[in-house]
C-alpha positions as CSV (number, residue, x, y, z in Angstrom):
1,X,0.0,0.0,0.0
2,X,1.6,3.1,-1.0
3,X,1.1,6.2,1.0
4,X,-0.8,8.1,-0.8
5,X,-3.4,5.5,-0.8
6,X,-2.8,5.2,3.2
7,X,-3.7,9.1,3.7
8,X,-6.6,8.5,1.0
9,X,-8.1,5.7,2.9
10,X,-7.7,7.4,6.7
11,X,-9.2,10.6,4.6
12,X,-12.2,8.8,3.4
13,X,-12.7,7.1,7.3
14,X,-12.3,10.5,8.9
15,X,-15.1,11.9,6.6
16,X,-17.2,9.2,7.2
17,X,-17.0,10.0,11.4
18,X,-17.9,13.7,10.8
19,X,-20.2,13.1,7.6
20,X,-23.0,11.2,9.1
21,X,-25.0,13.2,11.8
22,X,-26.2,9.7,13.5
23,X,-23.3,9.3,13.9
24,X,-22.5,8.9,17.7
25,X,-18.9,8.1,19.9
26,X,-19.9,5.6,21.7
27,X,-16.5,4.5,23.0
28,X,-15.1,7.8,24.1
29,X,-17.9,8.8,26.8
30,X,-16.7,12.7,26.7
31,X,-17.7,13.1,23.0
32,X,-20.6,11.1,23.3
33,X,-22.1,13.4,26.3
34,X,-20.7,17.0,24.2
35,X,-23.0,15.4,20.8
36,X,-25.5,14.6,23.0
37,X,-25.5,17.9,24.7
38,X,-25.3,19.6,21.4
39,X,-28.0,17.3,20.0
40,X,-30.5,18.5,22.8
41,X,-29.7,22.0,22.2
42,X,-30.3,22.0,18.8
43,X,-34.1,19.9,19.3
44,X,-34.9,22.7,22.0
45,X,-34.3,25.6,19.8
46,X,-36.2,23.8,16.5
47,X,-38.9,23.2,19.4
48,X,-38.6,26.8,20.4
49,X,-39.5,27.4,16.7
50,X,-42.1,25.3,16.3
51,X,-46.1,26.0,16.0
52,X,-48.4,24.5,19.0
53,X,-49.4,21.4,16.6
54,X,-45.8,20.9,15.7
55,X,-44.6,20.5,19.0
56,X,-48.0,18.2,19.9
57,X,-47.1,15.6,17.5
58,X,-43.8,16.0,18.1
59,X,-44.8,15.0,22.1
60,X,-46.7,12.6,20.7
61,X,-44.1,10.6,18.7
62,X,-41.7,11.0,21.4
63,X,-44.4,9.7,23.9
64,X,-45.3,6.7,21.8
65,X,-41.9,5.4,21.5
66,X,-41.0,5.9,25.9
67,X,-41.3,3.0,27.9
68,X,-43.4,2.2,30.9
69,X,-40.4,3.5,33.1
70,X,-39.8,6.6,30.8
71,X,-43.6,7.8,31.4
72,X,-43.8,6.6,34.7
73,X,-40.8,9.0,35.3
74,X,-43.2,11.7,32.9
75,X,-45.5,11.5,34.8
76,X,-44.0,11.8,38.2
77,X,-42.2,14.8,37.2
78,X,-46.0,16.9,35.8
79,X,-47.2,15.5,39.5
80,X,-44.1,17.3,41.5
81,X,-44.6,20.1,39.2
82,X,-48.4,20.6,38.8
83,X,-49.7,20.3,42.5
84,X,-52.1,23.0,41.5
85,X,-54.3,19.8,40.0
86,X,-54.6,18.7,43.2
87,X,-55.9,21.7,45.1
88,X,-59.6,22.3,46.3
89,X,-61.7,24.5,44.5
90,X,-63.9,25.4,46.9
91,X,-60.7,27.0,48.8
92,X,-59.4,28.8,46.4
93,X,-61.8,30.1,44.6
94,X,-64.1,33.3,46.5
95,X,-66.8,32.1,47.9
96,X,-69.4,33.2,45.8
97,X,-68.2,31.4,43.1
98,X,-68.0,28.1,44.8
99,X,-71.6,28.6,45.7
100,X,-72.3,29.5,42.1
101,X,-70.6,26.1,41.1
102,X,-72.8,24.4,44.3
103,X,-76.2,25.6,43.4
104,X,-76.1,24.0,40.0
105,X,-76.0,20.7,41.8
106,X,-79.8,19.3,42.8
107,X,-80.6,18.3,46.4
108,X,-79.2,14.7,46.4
109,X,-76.4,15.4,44.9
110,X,-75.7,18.4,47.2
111,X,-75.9,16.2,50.0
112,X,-73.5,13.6,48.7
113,X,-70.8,17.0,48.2
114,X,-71.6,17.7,52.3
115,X,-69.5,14.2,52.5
116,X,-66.6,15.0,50.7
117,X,-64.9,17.5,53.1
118,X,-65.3,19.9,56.0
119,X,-65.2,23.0,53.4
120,X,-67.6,21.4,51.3
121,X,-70.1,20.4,54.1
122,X,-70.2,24.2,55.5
123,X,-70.7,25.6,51.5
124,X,-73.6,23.2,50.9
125,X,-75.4,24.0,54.0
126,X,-75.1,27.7,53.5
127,X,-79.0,29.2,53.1
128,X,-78.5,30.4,49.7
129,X,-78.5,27.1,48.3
130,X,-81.6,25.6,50.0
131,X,-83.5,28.6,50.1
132,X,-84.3,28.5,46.1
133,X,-84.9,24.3,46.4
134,X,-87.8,25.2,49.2
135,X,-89.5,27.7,47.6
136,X,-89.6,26.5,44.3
137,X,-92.2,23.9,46.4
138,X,-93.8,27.0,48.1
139,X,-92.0,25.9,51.4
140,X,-90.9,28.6,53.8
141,X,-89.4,28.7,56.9
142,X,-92.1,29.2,59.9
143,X,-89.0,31.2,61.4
144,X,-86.3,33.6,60.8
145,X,-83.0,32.0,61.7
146,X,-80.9,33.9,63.6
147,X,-77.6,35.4,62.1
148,X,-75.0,32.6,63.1
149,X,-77.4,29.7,62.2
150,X,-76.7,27.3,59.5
151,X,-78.1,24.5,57.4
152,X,-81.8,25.9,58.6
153,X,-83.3,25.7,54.9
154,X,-81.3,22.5,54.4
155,X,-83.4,21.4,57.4
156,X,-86.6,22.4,56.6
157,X,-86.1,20.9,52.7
158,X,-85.3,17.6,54.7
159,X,-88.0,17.8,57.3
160,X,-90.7,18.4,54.3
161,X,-89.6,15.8,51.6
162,X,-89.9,13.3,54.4
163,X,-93.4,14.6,55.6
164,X,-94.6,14.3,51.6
165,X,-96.7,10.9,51.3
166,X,-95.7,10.0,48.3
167,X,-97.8,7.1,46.3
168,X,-95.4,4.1,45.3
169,X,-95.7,2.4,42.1
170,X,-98.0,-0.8,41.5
């Protein structure tokens, strides 16, 4: 082998390292971790680029190829990050607007929410809830409750659905 056809043939070996971007090092770690480095900076700034639908099926084709320990670790990571998902509404939000959200619910189903939690319980007593269910029936309170009472109209809508004789089916 002469030596032009040496240099020719380490020539045509070096190109083909550099010419390829699949290329990667895998025996000389430091390399490997630089490509990969530069590899992830160049995806973030085409993501950076990208439109909304781009980067969804982007997510998507990166999310269909993970494993069941690659999402498991996904989704462990949104759950540290997103603890907002996992707040209660009804203490965050004002008041009035949880009792806006409350009064769309109909009597059984309010009860069933008095379950869930203390806050909940003390929002779907309030009077403002009840008051509408009662007289919708043309039932009113013989009394006026006194400022610091709760869950009166609640009580009342109880005491007359249970005093209703209702006829059961033949």
């Amino acid at each position: 082998m002469s030596l032009g056809n040496l240099s020719l043939k380490s020539l045509e070996v070096e190109s083909f390292h550099t010419r390829f971007s699949a290329w990667t090092p895998f025996k000389n770690q430091s390399l490997n971790r630089q490509l990969f480095q530069e590899r992830v900076t160049l995806i973030s700034h085409w993501f950076d680029l990208w439109t909304n639908k781009q980067r969804q099926e982007f997510l998507f084709m990166i999310l269909s190829r993970s494993s069941k320990s690659q999402l498991r670790f996904i989704q462990d990571w949104l759950s540290e990050r997103k603890q907002v998902a996992r707040v209660d509404f009804s203490t965050v939000l004002p008041r009035c607007i949880s009792l806006y959200i409350f009064s769309f619910l109909n009597p059984k189903d309010l009860c069933a929410a008095a379950q869930v939690s203390w806050p909940w319980k003390f929002l779907t007593e309030q009077d403002c809830l009840w008051m509408p269910k009662c007289t919708r029936f043309g039932w009113f309170l013989p009394y006026a409750p006194t400022r610091n009472e709760y869950g009166a109209w609640k009580q009342h809508y109880i005491a007359c659905v249970s005093s209703l004789d209702w006829l059961t089916p033949r």
